[in-house]
DRENSE-528634 format. One record per residue: x, y, z of N, C-alpha, C, O in turn; residue in one letter. Coordinates in pm, 1 decimal. Layout:
        n.x        n.y        n.z       ca.x       ca.y       ca.z        c.x        c.y        c.z        o.x        o.y        o.z   res
          X          Y          Z          X          Y          Z          X          Y          Z          X          Y          Z     A
...
This chain:
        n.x        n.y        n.z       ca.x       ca.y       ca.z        c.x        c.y        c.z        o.x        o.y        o.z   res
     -805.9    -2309.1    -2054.7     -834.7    -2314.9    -1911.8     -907.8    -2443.0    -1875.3     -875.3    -2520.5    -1785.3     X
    -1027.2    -2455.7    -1970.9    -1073.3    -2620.4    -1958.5     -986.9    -2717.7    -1931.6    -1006.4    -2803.2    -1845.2     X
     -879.5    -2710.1    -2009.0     -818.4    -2828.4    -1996.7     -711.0    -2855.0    -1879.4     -635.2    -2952.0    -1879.5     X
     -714.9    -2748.4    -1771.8     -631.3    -2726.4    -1695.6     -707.9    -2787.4    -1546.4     -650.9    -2858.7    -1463.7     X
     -855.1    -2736.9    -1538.2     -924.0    -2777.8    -1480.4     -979.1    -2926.4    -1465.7    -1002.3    -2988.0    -1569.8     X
    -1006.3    -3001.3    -1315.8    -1049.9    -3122.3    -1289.9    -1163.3    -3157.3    -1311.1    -1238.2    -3073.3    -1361.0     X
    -1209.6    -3275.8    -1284.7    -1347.4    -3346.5    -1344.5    -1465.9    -3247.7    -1272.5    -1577.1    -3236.5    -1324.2     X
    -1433.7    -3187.1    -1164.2    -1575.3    -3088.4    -1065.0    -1563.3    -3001.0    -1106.8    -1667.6    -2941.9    -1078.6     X
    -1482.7    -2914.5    -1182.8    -1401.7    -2779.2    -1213.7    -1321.9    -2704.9    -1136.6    -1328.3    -2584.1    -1159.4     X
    -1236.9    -2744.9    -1038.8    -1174.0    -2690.7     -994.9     -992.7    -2691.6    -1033.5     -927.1    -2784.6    -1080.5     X
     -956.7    -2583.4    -1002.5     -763.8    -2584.2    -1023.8     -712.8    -2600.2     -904.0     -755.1    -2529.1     -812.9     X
     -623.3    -2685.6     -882.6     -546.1    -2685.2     -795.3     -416.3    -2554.4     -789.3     -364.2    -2531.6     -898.5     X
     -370.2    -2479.6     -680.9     -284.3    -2372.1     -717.5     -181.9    -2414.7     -610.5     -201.2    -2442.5     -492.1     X
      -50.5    -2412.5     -693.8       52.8    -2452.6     -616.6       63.3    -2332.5     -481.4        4.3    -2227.0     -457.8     X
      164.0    -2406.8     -415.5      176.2    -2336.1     -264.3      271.4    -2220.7     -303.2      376.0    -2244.1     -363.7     X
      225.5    -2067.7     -259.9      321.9    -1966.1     -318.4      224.2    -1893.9     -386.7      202.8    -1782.7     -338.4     X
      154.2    -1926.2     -491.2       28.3    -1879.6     -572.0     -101.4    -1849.8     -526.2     -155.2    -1910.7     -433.8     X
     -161.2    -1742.1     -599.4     -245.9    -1718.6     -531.2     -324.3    -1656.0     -669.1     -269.0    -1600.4     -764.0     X
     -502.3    -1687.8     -647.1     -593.0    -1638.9     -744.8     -679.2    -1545.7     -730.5     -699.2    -1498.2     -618.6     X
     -755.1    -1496.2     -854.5     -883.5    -1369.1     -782.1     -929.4    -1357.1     -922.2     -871.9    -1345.9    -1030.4     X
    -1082.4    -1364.9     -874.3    -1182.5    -1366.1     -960.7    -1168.4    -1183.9    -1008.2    -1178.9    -1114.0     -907.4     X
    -1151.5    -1117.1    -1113.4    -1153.0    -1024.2    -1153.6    -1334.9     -998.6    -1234.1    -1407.7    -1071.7    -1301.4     X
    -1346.5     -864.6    -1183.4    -1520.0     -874.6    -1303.3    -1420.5     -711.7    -1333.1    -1341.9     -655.5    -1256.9     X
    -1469.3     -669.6    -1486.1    -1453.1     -570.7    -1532.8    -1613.0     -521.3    -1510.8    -1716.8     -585.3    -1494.4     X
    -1575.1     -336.3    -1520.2    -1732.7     -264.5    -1494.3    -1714.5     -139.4    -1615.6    -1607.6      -98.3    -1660.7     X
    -1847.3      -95.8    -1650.5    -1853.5      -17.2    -1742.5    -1935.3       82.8    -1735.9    -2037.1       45.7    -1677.6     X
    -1942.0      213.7    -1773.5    -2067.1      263.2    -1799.6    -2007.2      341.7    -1930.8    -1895.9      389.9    -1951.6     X
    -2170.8      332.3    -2040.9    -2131.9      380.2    -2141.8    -2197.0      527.6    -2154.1    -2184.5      583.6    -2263.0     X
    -2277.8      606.4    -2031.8    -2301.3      738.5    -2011.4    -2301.7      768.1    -1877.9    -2290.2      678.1    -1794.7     X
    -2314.6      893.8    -1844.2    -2299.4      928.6    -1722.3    -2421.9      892.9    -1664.7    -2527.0      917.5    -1723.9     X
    -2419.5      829.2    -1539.4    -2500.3      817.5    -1455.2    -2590.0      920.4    -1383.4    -2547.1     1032.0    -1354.2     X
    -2722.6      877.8    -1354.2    -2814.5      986.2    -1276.4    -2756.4     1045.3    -1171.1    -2728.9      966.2    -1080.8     X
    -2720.7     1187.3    -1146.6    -2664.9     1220.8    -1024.6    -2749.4     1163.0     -887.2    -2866.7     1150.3     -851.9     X
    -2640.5     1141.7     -844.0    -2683.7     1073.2     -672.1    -2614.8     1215.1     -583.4    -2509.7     1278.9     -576.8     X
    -2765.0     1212.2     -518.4    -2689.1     1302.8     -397.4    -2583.5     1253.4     -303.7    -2580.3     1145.1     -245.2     X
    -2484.1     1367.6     -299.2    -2366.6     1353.6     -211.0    -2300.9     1444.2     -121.4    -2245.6     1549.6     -152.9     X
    -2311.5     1394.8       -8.4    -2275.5     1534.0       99.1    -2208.3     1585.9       75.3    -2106.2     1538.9       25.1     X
    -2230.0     1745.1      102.5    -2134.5     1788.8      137.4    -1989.0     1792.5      234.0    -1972.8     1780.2      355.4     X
    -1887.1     1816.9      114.1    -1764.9     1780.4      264.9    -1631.7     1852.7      280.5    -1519.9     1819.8      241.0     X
    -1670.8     1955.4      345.7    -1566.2     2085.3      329.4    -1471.9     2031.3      401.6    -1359.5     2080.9      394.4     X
    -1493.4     1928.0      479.7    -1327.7     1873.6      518.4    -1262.4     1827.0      424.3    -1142.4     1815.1      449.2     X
    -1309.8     1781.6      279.6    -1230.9     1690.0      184.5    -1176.1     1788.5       74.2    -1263.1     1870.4       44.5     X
    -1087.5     1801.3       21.8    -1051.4     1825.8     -118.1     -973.7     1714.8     -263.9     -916.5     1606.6     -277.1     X
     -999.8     1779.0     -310.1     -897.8     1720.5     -403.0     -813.4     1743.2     -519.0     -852.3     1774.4     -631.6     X
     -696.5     1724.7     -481.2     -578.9     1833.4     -535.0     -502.0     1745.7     -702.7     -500.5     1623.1     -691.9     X
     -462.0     1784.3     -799.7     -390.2     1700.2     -913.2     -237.0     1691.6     -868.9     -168.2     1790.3     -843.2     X
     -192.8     1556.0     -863.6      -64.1     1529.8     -833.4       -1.5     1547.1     -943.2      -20.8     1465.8    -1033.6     X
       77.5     1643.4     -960.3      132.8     1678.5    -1123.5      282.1     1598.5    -1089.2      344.4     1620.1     -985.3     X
      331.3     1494.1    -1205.1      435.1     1416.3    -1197.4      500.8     1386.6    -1060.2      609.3     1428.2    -1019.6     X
      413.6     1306.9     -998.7      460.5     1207.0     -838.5      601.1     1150.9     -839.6      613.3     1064.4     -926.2     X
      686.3     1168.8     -785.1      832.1     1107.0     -710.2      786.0      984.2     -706.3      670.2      950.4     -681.9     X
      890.9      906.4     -734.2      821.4      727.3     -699.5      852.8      717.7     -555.7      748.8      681.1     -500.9     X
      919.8      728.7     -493.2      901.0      718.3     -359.9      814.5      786.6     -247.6      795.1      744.8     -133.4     X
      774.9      882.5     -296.7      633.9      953.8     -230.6      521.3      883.5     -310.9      410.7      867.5     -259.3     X
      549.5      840.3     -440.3      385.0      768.3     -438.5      359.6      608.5     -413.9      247.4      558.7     -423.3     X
      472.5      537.4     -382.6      470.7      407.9     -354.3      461.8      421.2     -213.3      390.0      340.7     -154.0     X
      515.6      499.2     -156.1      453.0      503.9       19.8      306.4      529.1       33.5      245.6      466.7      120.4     X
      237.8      620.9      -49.4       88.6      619.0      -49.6       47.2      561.3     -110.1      -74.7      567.7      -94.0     X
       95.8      441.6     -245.8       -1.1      360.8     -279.4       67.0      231.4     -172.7       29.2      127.2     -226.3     X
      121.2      207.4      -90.4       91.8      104.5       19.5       27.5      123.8      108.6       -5.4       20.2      166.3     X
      -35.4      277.5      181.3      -67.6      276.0      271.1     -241.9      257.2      216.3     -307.6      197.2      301.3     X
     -323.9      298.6       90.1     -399.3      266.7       39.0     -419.4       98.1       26.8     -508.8       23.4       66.4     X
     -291.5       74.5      -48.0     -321.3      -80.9     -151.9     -313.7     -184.3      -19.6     -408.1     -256.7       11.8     X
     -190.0     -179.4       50.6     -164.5     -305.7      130.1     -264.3     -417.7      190.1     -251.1     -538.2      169.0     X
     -393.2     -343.5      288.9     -452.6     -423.4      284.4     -572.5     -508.9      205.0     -668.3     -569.5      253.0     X
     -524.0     -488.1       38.6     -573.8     -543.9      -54.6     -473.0     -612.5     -185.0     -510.0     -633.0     -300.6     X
     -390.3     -628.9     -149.3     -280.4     -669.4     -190.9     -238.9     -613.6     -318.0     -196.7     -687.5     -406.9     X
     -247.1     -501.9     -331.1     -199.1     -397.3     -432.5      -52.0     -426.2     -471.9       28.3     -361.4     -404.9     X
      -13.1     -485.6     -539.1      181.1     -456.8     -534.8      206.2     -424.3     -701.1      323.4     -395.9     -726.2     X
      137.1     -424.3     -787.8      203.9     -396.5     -988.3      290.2     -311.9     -953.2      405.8     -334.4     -989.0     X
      265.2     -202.2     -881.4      292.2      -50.5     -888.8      455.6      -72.7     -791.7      557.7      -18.0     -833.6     X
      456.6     -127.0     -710.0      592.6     -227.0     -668.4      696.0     -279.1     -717.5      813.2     -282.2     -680.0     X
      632.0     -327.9     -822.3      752.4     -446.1     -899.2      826.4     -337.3     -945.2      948.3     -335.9     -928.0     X
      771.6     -250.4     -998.6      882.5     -136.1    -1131.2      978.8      -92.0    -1051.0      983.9     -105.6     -928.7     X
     1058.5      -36.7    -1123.6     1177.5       44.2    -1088.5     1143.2      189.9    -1116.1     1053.8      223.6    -1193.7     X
     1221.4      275.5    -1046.3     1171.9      375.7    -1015.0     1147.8      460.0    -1203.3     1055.4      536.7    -1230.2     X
     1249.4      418.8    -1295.5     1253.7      475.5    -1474.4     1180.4      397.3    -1464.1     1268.1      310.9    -1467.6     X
     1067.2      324.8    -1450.7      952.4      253.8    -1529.5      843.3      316.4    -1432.8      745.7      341.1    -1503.6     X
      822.2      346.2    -1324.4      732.8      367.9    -1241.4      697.0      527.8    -1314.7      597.0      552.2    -1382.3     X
      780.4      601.2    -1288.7      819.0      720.4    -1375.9      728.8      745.0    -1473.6      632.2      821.3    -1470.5     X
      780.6      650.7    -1590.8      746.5      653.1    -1689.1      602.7      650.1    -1707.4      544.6      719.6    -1790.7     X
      536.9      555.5    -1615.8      393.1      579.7    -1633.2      333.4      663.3    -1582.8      234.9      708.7    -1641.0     X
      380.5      722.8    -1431.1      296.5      844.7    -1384.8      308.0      951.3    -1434.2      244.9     1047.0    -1389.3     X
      409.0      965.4    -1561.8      413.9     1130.3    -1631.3      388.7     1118.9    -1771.3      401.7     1206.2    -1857.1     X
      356.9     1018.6    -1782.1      305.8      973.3    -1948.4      186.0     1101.1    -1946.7      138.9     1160.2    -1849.5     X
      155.8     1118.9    -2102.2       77.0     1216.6    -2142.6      -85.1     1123.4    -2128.4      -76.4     1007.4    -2168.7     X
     -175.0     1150.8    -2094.8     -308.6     1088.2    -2063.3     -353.2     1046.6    -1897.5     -462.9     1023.9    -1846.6     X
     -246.3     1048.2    -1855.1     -253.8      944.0    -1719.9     -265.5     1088.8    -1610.0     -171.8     1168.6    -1613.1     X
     -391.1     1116.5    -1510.3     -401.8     1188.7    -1413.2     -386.6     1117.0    -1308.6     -412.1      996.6    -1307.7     X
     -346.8     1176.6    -1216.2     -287.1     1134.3    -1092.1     -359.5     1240.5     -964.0     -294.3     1344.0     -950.4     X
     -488.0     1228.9     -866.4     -569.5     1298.3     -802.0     -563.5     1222.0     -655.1     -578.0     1105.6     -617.7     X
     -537.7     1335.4     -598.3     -525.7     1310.3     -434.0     -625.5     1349.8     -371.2     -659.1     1465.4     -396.8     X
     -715.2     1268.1     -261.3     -836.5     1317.0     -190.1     -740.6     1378.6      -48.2     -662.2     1306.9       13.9     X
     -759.2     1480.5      -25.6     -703.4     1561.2      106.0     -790.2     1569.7      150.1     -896.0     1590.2       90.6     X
     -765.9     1546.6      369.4     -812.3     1622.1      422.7     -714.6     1655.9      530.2     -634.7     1580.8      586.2     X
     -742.5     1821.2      553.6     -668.8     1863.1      617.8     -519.0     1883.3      546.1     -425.6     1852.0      619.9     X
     -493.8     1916.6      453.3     -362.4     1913.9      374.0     -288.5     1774.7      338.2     -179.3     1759.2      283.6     X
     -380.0     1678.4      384.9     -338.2     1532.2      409.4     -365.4     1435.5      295.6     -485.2     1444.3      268.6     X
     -312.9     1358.4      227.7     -354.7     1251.1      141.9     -432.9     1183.4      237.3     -397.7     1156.3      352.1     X
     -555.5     1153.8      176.8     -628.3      995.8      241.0     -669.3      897.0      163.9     -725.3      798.2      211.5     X
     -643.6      913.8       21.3     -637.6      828.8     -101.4     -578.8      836.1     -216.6     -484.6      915.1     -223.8     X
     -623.5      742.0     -362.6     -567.7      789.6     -427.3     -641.0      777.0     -578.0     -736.4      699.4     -582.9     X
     -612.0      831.6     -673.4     -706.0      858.0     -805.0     -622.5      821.5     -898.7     -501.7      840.8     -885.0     X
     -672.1      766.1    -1002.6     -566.1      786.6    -1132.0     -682.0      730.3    -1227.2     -748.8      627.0    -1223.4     X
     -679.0      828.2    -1304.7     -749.8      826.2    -1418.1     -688.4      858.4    -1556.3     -613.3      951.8    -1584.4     X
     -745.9      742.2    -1652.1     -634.0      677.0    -1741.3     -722.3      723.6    -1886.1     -826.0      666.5    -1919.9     X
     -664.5      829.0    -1957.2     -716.2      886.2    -2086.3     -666.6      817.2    -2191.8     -762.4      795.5    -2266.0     X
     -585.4      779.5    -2229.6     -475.2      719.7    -2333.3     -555.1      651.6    -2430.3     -508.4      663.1    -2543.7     X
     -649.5      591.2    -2423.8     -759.5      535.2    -2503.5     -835.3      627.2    -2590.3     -893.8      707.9    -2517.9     X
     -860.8      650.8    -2725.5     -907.3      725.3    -2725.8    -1092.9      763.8    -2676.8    -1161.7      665.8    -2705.7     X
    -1168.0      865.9    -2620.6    -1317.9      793.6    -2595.5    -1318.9      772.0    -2501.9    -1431.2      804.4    -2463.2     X
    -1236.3      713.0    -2380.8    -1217.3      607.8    -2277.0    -1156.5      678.9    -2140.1    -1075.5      770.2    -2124.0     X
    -1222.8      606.1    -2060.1    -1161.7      641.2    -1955.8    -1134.8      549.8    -1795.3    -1211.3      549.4    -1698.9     X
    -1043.6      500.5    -1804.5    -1013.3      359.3    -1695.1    -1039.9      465.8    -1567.1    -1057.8      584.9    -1592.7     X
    -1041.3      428.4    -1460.3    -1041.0      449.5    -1363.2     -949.2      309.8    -1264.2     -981.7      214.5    -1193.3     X
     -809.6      379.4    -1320.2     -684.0      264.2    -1282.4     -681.0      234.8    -1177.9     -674.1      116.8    -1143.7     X
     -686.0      347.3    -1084.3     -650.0      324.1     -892.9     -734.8      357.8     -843.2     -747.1      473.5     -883.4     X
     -881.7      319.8     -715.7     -952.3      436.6     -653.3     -937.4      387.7     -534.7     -920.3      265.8     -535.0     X
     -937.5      436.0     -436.4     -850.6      362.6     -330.1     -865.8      479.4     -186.7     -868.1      601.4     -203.3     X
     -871.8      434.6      -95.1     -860.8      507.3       10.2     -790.4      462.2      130.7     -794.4      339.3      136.6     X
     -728.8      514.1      226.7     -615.1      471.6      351.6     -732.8      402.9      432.1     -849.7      441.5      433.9     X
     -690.1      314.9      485.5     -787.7      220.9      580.3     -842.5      314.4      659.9     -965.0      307.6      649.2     X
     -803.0      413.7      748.2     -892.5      532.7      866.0    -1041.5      592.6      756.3    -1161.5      587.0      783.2     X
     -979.1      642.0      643.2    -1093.6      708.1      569.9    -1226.2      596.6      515.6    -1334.7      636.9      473.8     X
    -1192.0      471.0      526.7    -1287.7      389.3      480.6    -1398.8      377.8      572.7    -1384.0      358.4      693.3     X
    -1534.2      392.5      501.7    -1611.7      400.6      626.8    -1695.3      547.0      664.0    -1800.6      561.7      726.0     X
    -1642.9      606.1      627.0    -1636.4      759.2      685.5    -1758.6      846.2      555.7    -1814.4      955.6      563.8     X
    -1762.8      743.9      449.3    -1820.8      850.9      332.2    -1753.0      910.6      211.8    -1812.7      953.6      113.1     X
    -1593.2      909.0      233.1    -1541.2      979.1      186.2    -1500.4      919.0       31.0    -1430.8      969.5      -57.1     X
    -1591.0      759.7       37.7    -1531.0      677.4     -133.9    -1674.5      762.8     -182.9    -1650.2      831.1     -282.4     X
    -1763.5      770.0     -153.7    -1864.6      843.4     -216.0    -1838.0      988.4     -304.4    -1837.4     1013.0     -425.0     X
    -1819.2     1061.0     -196.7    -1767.5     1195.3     -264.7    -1630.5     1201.5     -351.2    -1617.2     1307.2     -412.8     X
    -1505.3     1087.6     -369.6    -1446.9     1075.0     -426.9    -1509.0     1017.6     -556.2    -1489.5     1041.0     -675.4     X
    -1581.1      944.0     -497.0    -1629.0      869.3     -703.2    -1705.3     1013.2     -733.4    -1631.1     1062.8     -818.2     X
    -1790.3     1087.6     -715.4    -1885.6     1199.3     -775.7    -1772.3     1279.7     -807.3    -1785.3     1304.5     -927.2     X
    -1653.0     1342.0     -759.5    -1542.9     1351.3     -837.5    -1483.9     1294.9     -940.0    -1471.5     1367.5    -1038.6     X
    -1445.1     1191.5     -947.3    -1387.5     1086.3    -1022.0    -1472.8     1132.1    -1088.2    -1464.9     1254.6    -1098.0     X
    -1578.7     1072.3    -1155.7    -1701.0     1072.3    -1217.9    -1716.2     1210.0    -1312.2    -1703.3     1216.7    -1434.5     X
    -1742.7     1300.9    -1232.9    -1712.2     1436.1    -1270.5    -1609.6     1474.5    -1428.4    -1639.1     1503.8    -1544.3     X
    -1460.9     1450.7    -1340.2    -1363.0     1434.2    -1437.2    -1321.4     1353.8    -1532.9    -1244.5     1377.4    -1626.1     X
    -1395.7     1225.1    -1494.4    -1399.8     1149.5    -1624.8    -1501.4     1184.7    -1749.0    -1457.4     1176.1    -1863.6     X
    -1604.9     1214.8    -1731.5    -1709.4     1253.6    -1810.7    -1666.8     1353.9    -1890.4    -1762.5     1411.0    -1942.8     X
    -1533.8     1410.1    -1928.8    -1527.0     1512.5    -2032.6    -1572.0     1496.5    -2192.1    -1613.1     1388.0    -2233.2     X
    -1566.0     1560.0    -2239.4    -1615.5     1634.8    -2379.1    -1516.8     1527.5    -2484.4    -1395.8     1531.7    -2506.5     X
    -1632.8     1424.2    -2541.6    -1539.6     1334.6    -2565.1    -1520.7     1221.5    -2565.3    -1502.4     1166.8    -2674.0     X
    -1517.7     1136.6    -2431.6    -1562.6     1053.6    -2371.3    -1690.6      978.7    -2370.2    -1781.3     1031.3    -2305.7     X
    -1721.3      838.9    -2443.5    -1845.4      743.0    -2411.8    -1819.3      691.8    -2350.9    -1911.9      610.7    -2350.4     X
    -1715.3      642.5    -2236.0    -1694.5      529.7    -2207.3    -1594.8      513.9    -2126.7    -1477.2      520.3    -2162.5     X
    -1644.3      485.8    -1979.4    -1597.4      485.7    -1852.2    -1578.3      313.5    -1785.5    -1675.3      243.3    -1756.7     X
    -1467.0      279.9    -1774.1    -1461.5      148.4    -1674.8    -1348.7      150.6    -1618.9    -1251.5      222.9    -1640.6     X
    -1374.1       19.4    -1501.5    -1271.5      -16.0    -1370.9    -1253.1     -154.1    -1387.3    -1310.1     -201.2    -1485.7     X
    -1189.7     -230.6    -1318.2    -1236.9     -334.1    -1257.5    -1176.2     -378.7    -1103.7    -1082.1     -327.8    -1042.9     X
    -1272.2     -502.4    -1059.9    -1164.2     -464.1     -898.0    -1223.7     -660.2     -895.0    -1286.9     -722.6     -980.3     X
    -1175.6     -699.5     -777.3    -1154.7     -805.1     -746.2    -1207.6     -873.7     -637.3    -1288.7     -809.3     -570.9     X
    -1172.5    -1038.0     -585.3    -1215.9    -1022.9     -508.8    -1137.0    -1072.1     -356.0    -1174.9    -1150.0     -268.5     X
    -1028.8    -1000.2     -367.5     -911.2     -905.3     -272.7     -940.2     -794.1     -272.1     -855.4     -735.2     -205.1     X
    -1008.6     -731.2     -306.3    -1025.5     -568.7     -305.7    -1131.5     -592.5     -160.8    -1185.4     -694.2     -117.1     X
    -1131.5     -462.3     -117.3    -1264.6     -461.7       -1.3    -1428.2     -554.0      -52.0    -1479.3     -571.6     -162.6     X
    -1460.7     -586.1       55.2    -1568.4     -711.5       35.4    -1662.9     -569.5      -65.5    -1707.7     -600.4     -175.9     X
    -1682.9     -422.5      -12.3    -1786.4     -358.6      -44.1    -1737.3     -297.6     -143.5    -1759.4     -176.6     -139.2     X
    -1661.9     -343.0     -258.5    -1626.0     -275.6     -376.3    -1681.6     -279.5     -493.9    -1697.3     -192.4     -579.5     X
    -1721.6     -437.3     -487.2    -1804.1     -459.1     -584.3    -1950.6     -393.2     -606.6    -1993.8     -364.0     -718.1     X
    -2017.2     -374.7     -491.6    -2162.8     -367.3     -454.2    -2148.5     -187.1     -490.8    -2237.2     -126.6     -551.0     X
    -1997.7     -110.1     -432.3    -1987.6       23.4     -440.4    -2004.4       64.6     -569.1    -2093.4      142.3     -603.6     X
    -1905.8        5.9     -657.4    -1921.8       42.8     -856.2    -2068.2        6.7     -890.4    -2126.6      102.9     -940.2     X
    -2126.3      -78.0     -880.9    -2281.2     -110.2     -890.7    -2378.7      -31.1     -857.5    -2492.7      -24.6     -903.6     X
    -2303.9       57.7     -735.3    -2451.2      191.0     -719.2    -2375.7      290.9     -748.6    -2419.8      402.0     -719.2     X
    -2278.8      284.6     -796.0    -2176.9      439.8     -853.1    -2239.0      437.3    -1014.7    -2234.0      539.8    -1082.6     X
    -2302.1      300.6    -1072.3    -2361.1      290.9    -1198.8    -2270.3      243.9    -1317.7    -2284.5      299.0    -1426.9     X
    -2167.3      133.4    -1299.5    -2169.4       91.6    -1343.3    -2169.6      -63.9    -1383.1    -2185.5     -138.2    -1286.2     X
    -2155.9     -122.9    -1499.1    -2208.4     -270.3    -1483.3    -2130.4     -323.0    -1532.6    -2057.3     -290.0    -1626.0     X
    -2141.4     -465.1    -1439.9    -1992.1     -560.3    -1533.4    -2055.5     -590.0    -1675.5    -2165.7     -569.2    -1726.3     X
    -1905.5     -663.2    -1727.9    -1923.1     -679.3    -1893.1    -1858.1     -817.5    -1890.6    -1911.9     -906.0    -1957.2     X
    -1762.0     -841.6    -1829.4    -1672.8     -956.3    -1827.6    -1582.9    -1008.5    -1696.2    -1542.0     -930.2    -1610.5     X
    -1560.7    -1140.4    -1693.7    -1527.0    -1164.9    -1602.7    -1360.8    -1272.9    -1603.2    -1356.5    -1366.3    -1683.3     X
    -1255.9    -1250.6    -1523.5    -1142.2    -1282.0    -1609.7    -1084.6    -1371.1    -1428.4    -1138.2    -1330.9    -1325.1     X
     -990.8    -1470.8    -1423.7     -944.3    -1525.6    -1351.2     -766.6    -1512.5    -1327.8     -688.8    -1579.6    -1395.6     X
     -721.3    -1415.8    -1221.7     -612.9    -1376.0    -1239.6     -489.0    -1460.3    -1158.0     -499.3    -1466.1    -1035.5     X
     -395.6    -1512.7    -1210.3     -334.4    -1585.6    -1112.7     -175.3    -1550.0    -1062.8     -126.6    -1557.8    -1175.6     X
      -96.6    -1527.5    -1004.2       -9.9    -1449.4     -950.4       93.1    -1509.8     -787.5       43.1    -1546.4     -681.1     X
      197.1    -1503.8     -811.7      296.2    -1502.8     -733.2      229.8    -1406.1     -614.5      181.1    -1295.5     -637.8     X
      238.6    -1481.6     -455.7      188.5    -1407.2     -342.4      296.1    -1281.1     -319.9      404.8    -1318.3     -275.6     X
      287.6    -1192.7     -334.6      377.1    -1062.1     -307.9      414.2    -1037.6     -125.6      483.8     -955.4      -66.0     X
      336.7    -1142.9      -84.8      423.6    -1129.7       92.8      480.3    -1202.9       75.3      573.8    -1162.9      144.6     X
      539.6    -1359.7        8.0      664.9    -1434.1       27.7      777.7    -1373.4      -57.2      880.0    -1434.9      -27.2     X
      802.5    -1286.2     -143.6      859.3    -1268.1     -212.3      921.4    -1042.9     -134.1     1009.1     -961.5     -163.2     X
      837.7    -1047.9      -63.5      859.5     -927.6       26.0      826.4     -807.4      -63.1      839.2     -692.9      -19.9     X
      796.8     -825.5     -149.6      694.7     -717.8     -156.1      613.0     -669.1     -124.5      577.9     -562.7     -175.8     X
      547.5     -727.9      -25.1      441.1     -675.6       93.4      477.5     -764.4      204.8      529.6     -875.5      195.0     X
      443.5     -701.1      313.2      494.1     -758.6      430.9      359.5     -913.6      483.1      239.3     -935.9      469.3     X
      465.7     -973.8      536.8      382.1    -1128.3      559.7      227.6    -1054.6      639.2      112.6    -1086.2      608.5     X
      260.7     -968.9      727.5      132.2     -957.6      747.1      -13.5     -887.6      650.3     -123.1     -854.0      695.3     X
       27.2     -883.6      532.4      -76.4     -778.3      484.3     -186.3     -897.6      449.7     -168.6    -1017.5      471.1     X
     -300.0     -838.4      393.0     -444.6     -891.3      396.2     -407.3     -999.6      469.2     -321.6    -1074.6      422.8     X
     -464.7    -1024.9      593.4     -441.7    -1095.4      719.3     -527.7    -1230.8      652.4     -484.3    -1345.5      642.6     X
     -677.0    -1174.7      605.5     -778.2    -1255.7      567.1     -751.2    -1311.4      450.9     -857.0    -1366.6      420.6     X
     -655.6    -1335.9      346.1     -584.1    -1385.4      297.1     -514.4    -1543.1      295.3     -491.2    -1550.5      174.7     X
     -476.5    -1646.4      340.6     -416.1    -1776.5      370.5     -299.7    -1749.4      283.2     -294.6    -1717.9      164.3     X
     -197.0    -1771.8      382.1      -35.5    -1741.9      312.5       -2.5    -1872.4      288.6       37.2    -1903.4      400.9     X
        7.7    -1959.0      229.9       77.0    -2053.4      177.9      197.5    -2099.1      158.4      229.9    -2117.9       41.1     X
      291.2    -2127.8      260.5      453.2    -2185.0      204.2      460.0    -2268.9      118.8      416.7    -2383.9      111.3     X
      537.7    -2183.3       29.6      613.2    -2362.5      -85.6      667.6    -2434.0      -11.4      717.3    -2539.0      -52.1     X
């Protein structure tokens, strides 16, 4: 990477490309419970083996304005393949019989537990409702078994994501520089998504 970089340290990124500082987060025990409201409007239900087309419509209406697209590129036998793999949970925050986010929590490790997707529809942000989803999350990750809980998120993800895993308790470990084809010129997300973003023509 040094050697890619200029005399100040900076990279130049061609037009089309686009970068993001990634920090990975960890916790290696469960955190002090934090009080969390009660919220009989919310539930949360296990999506037992998701249709790819019912879950790529809710992971856009979650991801889009953070430029979510991995879960995009696949084809529907590869998309498949990972949401019914043995380890991989798939948890919907409802309210009102309604998806308003989305969960996926990743066992396959042994010990371990990713917290792959946490995510909520732009209306629910705001509202409280990432709180009582992580004390869930949290909950179900902590099984009998398990030392060792991490995420990581970016900095395309919501400005308050970082600061959120930090009082959810856990702490970065590492920090990685991700670089990537813009997924609105290529239409995988529509030109308008993350507005706050700079779209770049080649």
């Amino acid at each position: 990477m040094s050697r890619l970089l200029d005399a100040t340290g900076y990279l130049d990124l061609p037009p089309g490309r686009l970068a993001t500082l990634v920090t990975y987060l960890e916790m290696r025990e469960p955190p002090p419970a934090r009080p969390v409201p009660e919220r009989p409007d919310l539930a949360l239900r296990r999506w037992e083996r998701p249709e790819p087309e019912a879950y790529r419509a809710l992971y856009r209406r979650v991801g889009e304005p953070w430029l979510w697209f991995s879960r995009l590129l696949l084809t529907d036998a590869a998309l498949t393949a990972i949401l019914h793999r043995a380890g991989l949970e798939v948890w919907l925050p409802e309210r009102a019989g309604e998806p308003i986010g989305i969960l996926e929590l990743d066992f396959r490790t042994a010990g371990e537990c990713e917290l792959a997707f946490f995510g909520l529809v732009p209306e629910a942000v705001g509202t409280g409702a990432g709180r009582w989803l992580m004390a869930r999350a949290l909950e179900r990750a902590w099984r009998p078994g398990i030392g060792r809980v991490w995420v990581h998120t970016c900095h395309l993800d919501h400005p308050e994501a970082l600061g959120f895993y930090l009082r959810s308790g856990f702490r970065p470990y590492k920090l990685a520089i991700e670089v990537f084809d813009d997924p609105r010129l290529s239409g995988v997300l529509p030109r308008t998504a993350a507005p706050r973003v700079p779209l770049i023509e080649p």
